[in-house]
C-alpha positions, -999 to +999 in steps of 0.1 A: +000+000+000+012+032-012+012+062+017+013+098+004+019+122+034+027+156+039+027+170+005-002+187-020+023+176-050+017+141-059-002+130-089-016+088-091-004+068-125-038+054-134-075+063-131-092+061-091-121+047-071-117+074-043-133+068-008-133+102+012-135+107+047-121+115+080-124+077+088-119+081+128-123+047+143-129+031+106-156+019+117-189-005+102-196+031+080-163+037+067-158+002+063-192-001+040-172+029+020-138+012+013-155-022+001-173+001-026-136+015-036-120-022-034-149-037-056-136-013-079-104-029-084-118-051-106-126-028-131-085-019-128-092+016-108-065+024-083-086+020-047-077+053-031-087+067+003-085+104+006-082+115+045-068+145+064-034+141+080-051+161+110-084+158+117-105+187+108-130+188+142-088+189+161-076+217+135-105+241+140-104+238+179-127+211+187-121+170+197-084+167+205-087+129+214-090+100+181-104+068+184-080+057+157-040+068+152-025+074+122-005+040+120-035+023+129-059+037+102-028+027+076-032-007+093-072-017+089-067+006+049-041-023+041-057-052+059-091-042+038-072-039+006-067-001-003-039+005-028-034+041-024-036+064+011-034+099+009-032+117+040-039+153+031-019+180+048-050+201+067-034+237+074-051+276+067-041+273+033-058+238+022-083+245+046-093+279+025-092+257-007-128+267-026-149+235-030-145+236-072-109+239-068-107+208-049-124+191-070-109+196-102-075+203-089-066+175-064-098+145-073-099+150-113-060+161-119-042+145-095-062+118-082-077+110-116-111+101-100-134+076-121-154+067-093-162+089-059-179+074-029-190+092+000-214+097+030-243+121+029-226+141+060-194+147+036-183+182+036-145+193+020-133+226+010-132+262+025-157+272+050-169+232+046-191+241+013-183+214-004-204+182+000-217+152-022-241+178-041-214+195-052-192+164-062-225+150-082-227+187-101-190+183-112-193+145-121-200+149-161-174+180-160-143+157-146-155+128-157-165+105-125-193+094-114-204+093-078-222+070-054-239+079-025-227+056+006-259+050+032-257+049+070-255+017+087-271+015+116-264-006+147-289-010+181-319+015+163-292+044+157-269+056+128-231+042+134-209+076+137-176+089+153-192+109+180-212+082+192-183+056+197-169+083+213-195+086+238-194+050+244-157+047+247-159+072+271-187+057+293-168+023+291-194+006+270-168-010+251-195-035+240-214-007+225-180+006+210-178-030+194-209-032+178-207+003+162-167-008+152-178-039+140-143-052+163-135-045+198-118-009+204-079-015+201-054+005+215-014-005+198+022+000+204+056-012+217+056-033+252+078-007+272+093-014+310+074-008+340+080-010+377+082-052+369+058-054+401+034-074+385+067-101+380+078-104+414+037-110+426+037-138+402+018-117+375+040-106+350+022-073+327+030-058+294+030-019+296+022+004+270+020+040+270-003+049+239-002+077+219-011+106+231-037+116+212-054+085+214-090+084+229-089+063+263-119+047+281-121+057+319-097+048+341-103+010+354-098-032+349-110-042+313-114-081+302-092-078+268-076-095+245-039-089+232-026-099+199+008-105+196+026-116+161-011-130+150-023-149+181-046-140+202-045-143+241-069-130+265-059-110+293-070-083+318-061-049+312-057-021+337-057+017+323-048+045+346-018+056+370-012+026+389-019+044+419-011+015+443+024+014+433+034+044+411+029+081+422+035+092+390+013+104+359+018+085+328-011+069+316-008+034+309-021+002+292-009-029+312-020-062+307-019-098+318-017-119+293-036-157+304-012-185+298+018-169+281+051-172+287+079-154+271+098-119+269+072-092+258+094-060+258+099-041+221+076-061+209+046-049+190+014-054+209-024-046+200-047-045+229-086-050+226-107-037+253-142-059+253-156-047+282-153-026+320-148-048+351-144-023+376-128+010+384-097+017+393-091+017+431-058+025+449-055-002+473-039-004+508-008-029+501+007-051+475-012-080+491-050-066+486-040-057+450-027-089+441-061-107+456-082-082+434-062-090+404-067-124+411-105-123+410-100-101+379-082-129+361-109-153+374-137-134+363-118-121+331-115-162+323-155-167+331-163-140+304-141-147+277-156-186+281-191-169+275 
């Protein structure tokens, strides 16, 4: 899969089915839109997804936090089959770009769009003016044609960022899940820790994620971790470790069930399937190591559901 970042020069060696979006959390939506742009492959058009390299609700002052990073998106794009991402620098001069200039400038020359798919609630250009009307006017003029994308909808609502944002931060991962269509993930390298967890018998693997990643509350989450491909379930803990570490850093740690083995620098995806409890600062070593015991217990009982 071919990444173009941080440039407006760049120009794609064969007609385009272009998917465009801000594609936070890729979830069951998005998803719906890159199978249309994939399907298209067969017809020898380059599968493109057109995104922002900053998301345009952080750039004009609003939701700071993603439910997806960067090198996660680029993850899910590849894994569903996208040839081509282009990560669109978002600054005050793109961002005053008039509507008909982005569309014959960047999707007709430089993308050379034959096919455009994209959500009802699209909006592009300056002042946001541009939307799927306006890409439908243009379609005979730059020679595409469009397709408009419809809402999915999971538990009676439409799927959309906001709302897995409300449910991540209410700790309905299960709700999360269902709008996802997978569990909410959090990724990155197996770091040290204070190695308490080792000397209790309960060795963890720490992450610190990124920082502009969108964390559930604070608390003990039944998870999953994949590592190299497999799967193991696990407890997760996300906070301050305030039992054992005065600090601030916010961390991912988990206990992986029935694995053995040297975890550090090693790539590690986290899913988070649902809240067990909050977290609790405890009054010794000895009461947290009982309560992570029935964690583990109870984390076995519901991955067995």
């Amino acid at each position: 899969m071919q990444i173009i970042e941080r440039t407006t020069e760049f120009e794609l060696p064969g007609r385009s089915a272009v998917a465009i979006g801000k594609f936070d959390g890729v979830h069951l939506g998005h998803q719906k839109l890159i199978r249309k742009i994939t399907e298209q492959k067969r017809k020898h058009l380059i599968a493109t997804v057109f995104t922002f390299d900053t998301s345009a609700a952080a750039f004009f002052g609003g939701e700071d936090k993603e439910l997806t990073t960067v090198a996660e998106k680029r993850r899910i794009f590849e894994r569903m089959g996208v040839d081509v991402v282009i990560e669109f620098p978002l600054n005050e001069e793109t961002a005053a770009t008039e509507p008909e200039t982005f569309v014959h400038g960047y999707l007709a020359a430089r993308m050379r769009a034959a096919y455009i798919c994209a959500g009802a609630d699209l909006s592009f250009g300056k002042r946001g003016a541009g939307d799927y009307a306006l890409l439908e006017k243009y379609a005979d003029r730059y020679g595409y044609r469009t397709e408009l994308i419809e809402k999915v909808s999971v538990d009676g609502a439409e799927v959309s960022s906001t709302g897995i944002r409300q449910a991540v931060r209410a700790g309905d991962m299960e709700a999360a899940a269902r709008m996802l269509g997978t569990p909410y993930r959090v990724s990155g390298t197996v770091e040290h820790g204070r190695q308490l967890g080792r000397t209790i018998g309960m060795p963890t693997a720490n992450l610190i994620p990124d920082r502009d990643k969108l964390l559930p509350p604070y608390g003990v989450y039944y998870a999953r971790a994949i590592l190299d491909g497999k799967v193991y379930g696990g407890i997760s803990n996300i906070g301050c470790k305030p039992t054992v570490d005065a600090g601030d850093t916010v961390g991912v740690e988990t206990y992986l069930y029935d694995f053995e083995g040297d975890l550090y620098g090693r790539e590690m995806t986290v899913e988070l399937l649902a809240f067990r409890r909050p977290e609790t600062k405890f009054d010794s070593v000895e009461q947290l190591r009982a309560y992570m015991e029935a964690d583990i217990a109870a984390g076995r009982a519901y991955l067995n559901r």
